[in-house]
N, C-alpha and C positions, 0 to 999 in steps of 0.2 A: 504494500500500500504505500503507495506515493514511489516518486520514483523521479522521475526526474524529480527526486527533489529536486532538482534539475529544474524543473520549472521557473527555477528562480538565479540561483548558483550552484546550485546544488550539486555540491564538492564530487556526485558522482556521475558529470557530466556524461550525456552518449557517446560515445566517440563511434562516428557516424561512416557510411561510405554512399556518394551521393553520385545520382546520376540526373541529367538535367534535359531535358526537353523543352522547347521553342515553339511556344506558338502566339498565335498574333496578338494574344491578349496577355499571358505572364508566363514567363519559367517556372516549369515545375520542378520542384526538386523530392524524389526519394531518399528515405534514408532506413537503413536497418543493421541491429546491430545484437549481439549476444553478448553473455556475461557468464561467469561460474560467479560465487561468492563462497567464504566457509561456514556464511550463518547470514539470514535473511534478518540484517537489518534495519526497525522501521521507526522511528522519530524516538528512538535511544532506547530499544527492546527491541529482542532477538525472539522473533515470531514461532521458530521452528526451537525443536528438543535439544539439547545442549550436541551439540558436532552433528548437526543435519546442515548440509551445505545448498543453496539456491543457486538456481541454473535458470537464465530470463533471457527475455528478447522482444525485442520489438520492429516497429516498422512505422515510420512516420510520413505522410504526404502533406507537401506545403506548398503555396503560392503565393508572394506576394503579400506575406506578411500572416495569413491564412496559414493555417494548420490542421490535420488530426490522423488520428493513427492507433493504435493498441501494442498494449507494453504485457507481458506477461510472466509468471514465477511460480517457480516451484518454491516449496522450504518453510511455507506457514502449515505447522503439523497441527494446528487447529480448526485451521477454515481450507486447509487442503490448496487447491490448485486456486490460483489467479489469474483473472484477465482484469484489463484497464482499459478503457475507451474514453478517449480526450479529444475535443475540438479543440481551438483556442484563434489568439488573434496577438500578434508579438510586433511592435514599431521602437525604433531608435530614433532620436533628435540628438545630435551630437554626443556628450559621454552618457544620457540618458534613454535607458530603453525600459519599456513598458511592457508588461503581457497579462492579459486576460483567459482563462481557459476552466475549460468544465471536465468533471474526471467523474467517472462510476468505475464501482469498482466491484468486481463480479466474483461469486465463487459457485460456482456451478454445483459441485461434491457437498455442497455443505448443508448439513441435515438439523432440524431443529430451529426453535427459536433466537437462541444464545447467537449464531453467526448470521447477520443478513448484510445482503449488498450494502454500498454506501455512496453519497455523492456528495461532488462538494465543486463548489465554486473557488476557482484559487487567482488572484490576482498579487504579483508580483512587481516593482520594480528595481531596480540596479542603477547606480551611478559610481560610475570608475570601479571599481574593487565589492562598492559595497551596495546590499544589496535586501531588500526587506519581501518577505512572502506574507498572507493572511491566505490558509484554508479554510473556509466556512462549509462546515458542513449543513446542505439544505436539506435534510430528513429529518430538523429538529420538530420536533414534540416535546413536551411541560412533561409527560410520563415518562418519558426515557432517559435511562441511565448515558446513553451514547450520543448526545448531545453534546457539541464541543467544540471549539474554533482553537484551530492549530497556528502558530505565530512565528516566524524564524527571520533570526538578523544572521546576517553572513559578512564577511569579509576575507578576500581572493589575496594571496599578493606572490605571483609566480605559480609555483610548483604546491605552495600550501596555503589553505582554507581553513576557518575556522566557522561554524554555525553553532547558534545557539536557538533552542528549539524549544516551544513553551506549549503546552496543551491545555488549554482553561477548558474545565465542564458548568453547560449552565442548570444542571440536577441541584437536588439539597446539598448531596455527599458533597466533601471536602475528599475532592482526588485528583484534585489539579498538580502536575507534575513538568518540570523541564529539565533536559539537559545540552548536552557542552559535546559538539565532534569538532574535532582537528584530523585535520584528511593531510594526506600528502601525495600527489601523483609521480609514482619511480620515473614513469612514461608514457607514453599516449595508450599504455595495454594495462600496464600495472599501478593498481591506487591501495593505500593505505589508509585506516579509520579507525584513530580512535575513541567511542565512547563512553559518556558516562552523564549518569543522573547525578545532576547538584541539589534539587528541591522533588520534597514532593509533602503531599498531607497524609499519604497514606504509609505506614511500614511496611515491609515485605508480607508480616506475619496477618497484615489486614488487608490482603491483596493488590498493595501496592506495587509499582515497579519494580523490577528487579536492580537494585543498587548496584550490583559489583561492573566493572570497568570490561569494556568488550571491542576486543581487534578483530576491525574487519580487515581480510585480503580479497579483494577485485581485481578478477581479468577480464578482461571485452575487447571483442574485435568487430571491427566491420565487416557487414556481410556487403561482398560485391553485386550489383544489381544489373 
């Protein structure tokens, strides 16, 4: 879930392979791309059983500032298989770029009340290095626990990244939680992540986060088109 964090800075950018077509109205460009990881993870929690590794991929088509496409993962051993399906809309004005986009986020395998799809409106901008996301989730309802708008500040400089990531819920419970990744990319195939929860209201033992500190390794390559 989520994924390009990306959408914003998000330290685990696609690293893409694009091929471009010409027609009298705009370049389209494809893009698709895979990933291994050693643990799928998602706004500072590691979805899948402790050394269950994610294997993702995706495919994006853009025109003209126009976008949309499907991203998908294996590695969440709770809600099972994933797909993503995003629109969106992305423009630059000199160091300032803007993007708006819509994400659902599907599990096909998943039985029961406890996991259901989710969507969310996420609008992002970026100026030089630095860069701010709001995910709103639009399935809120006053009964549901899974009501919650996700928040993240970023800052890029070279080869390393740092986000900070904040999840407000608007339920009674007090189980609003953030944390801290510092990413570092070896090369355009190999990224580094490391995780960790600074706040939360909940303790582990009241089914809070899970506190202890988590290195991600990422490999992705471009699929040629």
């Amino acid at each position: 879930m989520t994924k390009l964090s990306q959408a914003i800075a998000l330290a685990t950018a696609m690293t893409a392979g694009l091929v471009a077509t010409t027609t009298s109205q705009a370049e389209v460009e494809v893009a698709a791309s895979a990933a291994v990881s050693n643990m799928y993870l998602w706004r500072g929690q590691d979805l899948g059983a402790q050394g269950v590794p994610a294997i993702s991929g995706d495919l994006t088509v853009s025109a003209s500032g126009a976008y949309a496409g499907v991203w998908t993962s294996s590695g969440d051993t709770s809600a099972g298989q994933e797909y993503d399906l995003f629109v969106g809309y992305g423009m630059e004005t000199g160091d300032l770029a803007l993007d708006v986009s819509y994400w659902s986020y599907i599990y096909p395998g998943a039985e029961g009340d406890d996991i259901a799809d989710l969507h969310e409106i996420v609008a992002s901008a970026a100026f030089k290095g630095a860069s701010l996301g709001v995910y709103y989730n639009i399935d809120q309802d006053e009964d549901e626990a899974t009501d919650y708008v996700y928040t993240t500040l970023g800052y890029g400089v070279d080869k390393f990244s740092a986000t900070y990531g904040m999840t407000t819920f608007s339920d009674t419970e007090d189980k609003d939680y953030s944390h801290l990744d510092l990413s570092y990319a070896y090369n355009d195939n190999v990224s580094f992540t490391l995780s960790q929860v600074v706040s939360s209201d909940l303790d582990e033992d009241e089914n809070g986060p899970d506190r202890s500190p988590k290195v991600v390794v990422t490999y992705s390559l471009p699929i040629e088109l």
